[in-house]
VOBA-1610 file (N, C-alpha, C; in pm, whole numbers, padded with zeros to 5 digits, always signed):
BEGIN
Unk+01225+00220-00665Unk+01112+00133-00640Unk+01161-00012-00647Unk+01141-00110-00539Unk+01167-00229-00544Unk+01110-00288-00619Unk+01120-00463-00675Unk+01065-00520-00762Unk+00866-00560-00740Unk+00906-00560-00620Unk+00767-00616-00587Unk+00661-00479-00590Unk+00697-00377-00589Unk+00610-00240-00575Unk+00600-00217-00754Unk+00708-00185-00791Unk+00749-00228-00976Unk+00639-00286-01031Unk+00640-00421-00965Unk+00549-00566-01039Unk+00368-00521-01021Unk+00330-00466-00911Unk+00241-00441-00900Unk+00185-00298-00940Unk+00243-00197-00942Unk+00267-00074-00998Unk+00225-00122-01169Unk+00288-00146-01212Unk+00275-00196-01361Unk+00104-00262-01400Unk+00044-00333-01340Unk-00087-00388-01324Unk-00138-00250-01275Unk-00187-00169-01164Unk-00206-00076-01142Unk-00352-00047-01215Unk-00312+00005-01350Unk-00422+00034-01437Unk-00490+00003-01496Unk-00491-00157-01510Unk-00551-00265-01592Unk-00691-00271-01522Unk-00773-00301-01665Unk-00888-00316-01619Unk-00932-00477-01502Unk-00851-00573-01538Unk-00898-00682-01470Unk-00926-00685-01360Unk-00876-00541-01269Unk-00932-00562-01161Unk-01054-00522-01137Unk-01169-00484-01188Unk-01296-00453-01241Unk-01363-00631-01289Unk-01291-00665-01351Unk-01348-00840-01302Unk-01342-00917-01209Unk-01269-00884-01153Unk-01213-00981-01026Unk-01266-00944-00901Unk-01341-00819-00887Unk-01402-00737-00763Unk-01506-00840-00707Unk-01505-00906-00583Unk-01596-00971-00494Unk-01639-01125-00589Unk-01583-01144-00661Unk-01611-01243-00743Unk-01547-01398-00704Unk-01612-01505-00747Unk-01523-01637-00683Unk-01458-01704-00824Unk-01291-01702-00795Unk-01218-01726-00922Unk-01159-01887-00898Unk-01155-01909-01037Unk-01091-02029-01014Unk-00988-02052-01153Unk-00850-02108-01061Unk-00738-02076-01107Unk-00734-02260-01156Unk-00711-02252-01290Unk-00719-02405-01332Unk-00550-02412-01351Unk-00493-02498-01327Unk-00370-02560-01370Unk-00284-02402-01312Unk-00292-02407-01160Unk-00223-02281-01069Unk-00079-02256-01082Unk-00007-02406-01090Unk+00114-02367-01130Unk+00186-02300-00997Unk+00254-02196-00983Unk+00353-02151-00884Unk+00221-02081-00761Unk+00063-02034-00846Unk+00002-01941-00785Unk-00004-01846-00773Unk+00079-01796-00902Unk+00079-01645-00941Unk-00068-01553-00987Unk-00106-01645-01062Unk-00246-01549-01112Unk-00343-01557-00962Unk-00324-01657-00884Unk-00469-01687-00800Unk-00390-01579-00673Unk-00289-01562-00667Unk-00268-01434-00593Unk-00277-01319-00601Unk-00288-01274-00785Unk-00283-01170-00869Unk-00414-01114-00827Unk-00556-01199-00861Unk-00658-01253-00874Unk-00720-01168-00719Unk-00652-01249-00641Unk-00683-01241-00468Unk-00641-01107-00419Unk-00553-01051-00498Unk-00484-00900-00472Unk-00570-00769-00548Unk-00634-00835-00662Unk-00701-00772-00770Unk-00839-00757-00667Unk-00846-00811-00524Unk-01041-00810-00529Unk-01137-00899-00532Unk-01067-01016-00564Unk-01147-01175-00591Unk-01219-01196-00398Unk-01323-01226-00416Unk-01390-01233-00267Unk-01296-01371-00238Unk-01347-01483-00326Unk-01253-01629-00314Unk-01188-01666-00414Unk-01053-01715-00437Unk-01006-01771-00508Unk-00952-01971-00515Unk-01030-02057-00539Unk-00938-02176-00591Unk-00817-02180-00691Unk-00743-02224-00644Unk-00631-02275-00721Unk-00592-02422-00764Unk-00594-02483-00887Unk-00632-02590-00881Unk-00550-02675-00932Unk-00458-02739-00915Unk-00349-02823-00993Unk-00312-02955-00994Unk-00284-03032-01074Unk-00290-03190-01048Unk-00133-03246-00998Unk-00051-03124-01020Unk+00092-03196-01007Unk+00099-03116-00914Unk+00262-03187-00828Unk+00299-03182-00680Unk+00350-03011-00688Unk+00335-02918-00773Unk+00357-02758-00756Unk+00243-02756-00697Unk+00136-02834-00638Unk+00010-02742-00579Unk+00058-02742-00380Unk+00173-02790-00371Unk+00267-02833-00245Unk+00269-02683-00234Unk+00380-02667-00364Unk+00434-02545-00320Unk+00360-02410-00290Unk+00244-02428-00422Unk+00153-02303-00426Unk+00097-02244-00323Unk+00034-02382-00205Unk+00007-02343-00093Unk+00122-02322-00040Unk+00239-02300-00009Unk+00324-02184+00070Unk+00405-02076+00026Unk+00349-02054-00088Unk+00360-01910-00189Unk+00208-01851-00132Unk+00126-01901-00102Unk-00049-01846-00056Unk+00018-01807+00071Unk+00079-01895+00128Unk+00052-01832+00257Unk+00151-01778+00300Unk+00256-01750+00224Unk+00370-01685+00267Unk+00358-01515+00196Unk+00231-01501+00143Unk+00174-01386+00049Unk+00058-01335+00125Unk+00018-01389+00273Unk-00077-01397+00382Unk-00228-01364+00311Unk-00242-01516+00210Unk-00350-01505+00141Unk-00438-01626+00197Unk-00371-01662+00246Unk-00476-01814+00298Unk-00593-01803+00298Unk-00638-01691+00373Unk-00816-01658+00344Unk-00872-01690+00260Unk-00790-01618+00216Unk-00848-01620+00037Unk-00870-01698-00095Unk-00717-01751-00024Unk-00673-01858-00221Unk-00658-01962-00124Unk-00754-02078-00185Unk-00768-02225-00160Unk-00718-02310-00253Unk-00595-02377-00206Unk-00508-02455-00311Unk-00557-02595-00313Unk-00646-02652-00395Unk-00666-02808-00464Unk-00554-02819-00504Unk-00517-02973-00459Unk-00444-03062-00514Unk-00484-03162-00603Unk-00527-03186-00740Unk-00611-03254-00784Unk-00628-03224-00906Unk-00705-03341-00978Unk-00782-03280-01106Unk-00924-03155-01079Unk-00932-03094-01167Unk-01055-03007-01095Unk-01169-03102-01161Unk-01160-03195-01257Unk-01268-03236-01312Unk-01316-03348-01207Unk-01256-03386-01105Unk-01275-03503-01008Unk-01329-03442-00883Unk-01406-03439-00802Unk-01445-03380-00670Unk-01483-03300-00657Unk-01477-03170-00765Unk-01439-03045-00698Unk-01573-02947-00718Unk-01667-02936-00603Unk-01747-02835-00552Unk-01738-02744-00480Unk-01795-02646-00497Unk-01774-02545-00408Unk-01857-02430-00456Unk-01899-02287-00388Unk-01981-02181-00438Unk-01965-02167-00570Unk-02087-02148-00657Unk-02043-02117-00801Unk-01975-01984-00833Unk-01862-02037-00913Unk-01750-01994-00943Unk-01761-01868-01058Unk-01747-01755-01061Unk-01789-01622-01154Unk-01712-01639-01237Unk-01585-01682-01241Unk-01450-01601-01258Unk-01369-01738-01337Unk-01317-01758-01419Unk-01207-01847-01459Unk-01076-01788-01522Unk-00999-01830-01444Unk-00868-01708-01445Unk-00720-01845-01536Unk-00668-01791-01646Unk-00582-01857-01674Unk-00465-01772-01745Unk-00404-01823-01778Unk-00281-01736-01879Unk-00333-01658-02012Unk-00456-01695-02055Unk-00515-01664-02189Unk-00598-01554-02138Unk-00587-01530-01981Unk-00712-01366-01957Unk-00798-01438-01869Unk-00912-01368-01848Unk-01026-01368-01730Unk-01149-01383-01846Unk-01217-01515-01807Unk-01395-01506-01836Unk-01444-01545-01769Unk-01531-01417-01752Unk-01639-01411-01673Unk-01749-01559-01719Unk-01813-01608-01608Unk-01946-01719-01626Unk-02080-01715-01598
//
């Protein structure tokens, strides 16, 4: 089994994807865009990704090189400055998923 079948294989059984089903997540401080892809793979109807430093460059072509574009919308930005959009179910970070 390759790494990437491995990586996802391993998640597999976790409940989070039971939170993340049709839900709109938002990925605070996205970083590479690992969770808001995790997130987007898990079932998330929409995902934001939201980051203030220049990794939100990259994140969007980790999104779309993961042919998530649909899905995961990469902010460049503070999220506390501008940022509207459908209310958000889902807040996804390194510490787990709460629900809102």
């Amino acid at each position: 089994m390759d790494f990437k079948k491995a990586y996802c294989h391993s998640y597999a059984y976790v409940g989070i994807h039971e939170e993340m089903i049709n839900k709109v997540v938002m990925d605070v401080g996205s970083d590479t865009g690992i969770l808001s892809i995790f997130c987007a793979q898990a079932g998330a109807k929409q995902v934001y990704a939201v980051d203030a430093s220049d990794i939100a460059v990259q994140d969007n072509e980790v999104v779309k090189a993961n042919n998530l574009a649909d899905r995961v919308v990469v902010l460049h930005g503070r999220v506390e400055v501008g940022f509207s959009s459908e209310a958000c179910r889902c807040l996804c970070s390194l510490n787990g998923v709460k629900n809102l």
